[in-house]
N, C-alpha and C positions, 0 to 999 in steps of 0.2 A: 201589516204585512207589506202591502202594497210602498209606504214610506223606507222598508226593510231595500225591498227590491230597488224604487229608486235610488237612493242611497247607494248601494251594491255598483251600479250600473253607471251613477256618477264617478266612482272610485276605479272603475276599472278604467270608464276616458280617459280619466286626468295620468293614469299612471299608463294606458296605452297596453296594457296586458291585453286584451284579445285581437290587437289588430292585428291583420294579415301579413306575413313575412313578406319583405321585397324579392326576398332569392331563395332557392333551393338548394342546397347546395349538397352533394354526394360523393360517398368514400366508391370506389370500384370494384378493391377485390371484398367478396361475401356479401355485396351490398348490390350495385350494378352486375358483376359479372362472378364469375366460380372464384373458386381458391385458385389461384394458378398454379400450375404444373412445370417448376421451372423458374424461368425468367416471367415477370408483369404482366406483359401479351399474351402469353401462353394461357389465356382462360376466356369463357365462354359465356355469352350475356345472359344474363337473367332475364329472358322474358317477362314473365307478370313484374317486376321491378320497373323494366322499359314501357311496358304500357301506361304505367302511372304517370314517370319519364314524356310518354307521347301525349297523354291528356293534359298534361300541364303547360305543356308548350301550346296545345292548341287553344289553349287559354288565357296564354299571352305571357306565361309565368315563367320569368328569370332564373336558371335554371344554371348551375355552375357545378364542377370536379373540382373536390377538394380532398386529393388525395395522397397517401406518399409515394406512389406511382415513379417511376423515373421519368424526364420526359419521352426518353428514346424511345423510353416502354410504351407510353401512352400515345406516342404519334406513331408506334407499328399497330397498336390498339385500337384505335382510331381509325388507321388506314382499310385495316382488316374488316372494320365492324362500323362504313360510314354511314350508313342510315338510322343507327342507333346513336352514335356520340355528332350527329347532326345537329342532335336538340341541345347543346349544350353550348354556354357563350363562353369562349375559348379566351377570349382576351381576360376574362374574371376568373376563370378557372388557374388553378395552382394543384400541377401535375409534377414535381418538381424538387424532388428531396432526393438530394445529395449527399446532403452531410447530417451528424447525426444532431446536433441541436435545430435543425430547420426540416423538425420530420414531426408530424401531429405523434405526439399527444405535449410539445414545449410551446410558450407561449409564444416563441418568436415565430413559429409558422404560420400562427393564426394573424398576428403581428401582421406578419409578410401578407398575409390573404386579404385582412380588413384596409390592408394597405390602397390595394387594388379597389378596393369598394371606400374611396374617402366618404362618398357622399351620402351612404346610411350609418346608420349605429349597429353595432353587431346584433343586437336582439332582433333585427329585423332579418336576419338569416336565419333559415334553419336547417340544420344539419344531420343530416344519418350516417351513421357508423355503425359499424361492428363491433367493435369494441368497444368497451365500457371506459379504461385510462382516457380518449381520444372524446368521448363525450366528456368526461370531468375536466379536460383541457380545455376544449372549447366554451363549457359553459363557465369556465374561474376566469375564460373574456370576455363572457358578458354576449357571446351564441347560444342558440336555444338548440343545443345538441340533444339529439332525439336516438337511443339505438334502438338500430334495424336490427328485428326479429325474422321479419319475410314480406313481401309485397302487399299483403293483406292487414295486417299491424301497421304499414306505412300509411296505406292511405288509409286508415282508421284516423290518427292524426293527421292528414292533410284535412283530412273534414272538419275535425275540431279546431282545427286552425283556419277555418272560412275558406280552403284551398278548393275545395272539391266541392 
């Protein structure tokens, strides 16, 4: 048993399946904030989502928007809601879909995302969404796309992933 376990535990190092994700990375609408009503801005933050949100950052955890957001929408969002999108590193985030081939769930968004992060490999993200296409995108590049159910199923997996 015990040669079982090491073995087990050598195979995981080498291939690096349980280390800790470098970034965090989150969809907005149904995930951070409501469905909106309207226009991007038009919705209202998910608390118990944001608390996860705040305990992660107070732990030092890299923490990005990766959403199809406009940016107009996301900087009235932002402006509206600054102590909540405080936690979030702005220069890595990609709020920013225009056009329809550079909107998640195509590879070129994630492309464009991982762009901005040369310096890890994309399994070192992890990613919540709402939707299910926008997980099967992320993870056909090699992100560990997780969908969000509710704030209490997120950080269930933030624990299995050594976050929490």
């Amino acid at each position: 048993m015990f040669k079982k376990l090491a073995l087990l535990g050598m195979l995981i190092s080498a291939t690096g399946a349980l280390a800790a994700p470098l970034i965090v990375a989150w969809d907005i609408h149904q995930v951070l904030c409501s469905k909106p009503k309207g226009q991007g801005y038009n919705c209202t933050p998910n608390e118990d989502t944001f608390k996860l949100v705040e305990e992660l950052h107070e732990m030092g955890i890299r923490q990005v928007i990766l959403s199809n957001i406009s940016s107009r929408s996301y900087k009235k969002l932002s402006e509206r809601y600054p102590e909540h999108f405080s936690y979030f590193d702005r220069a890595g985030s990609l709020a920013d879909s225009h056009f329809l081939l550079t909107r998640k769930p195509h590879g070129k968004y994630y492309n464009k995302f991982m762009e901005r992060h040369s310096e890890i490999d994309p399994q070192e993200v992890l990613f919540f969404d709402d939707k299910l296409e926008n997980i099967k995108g992320a993870r056909s590049f090699g992100i560990d796309g997780q969908l969000f159910i509710n704030a209490e199923q997120a950080r269930t997996i933030l624990k299995n992933k050594g976050l929490l």
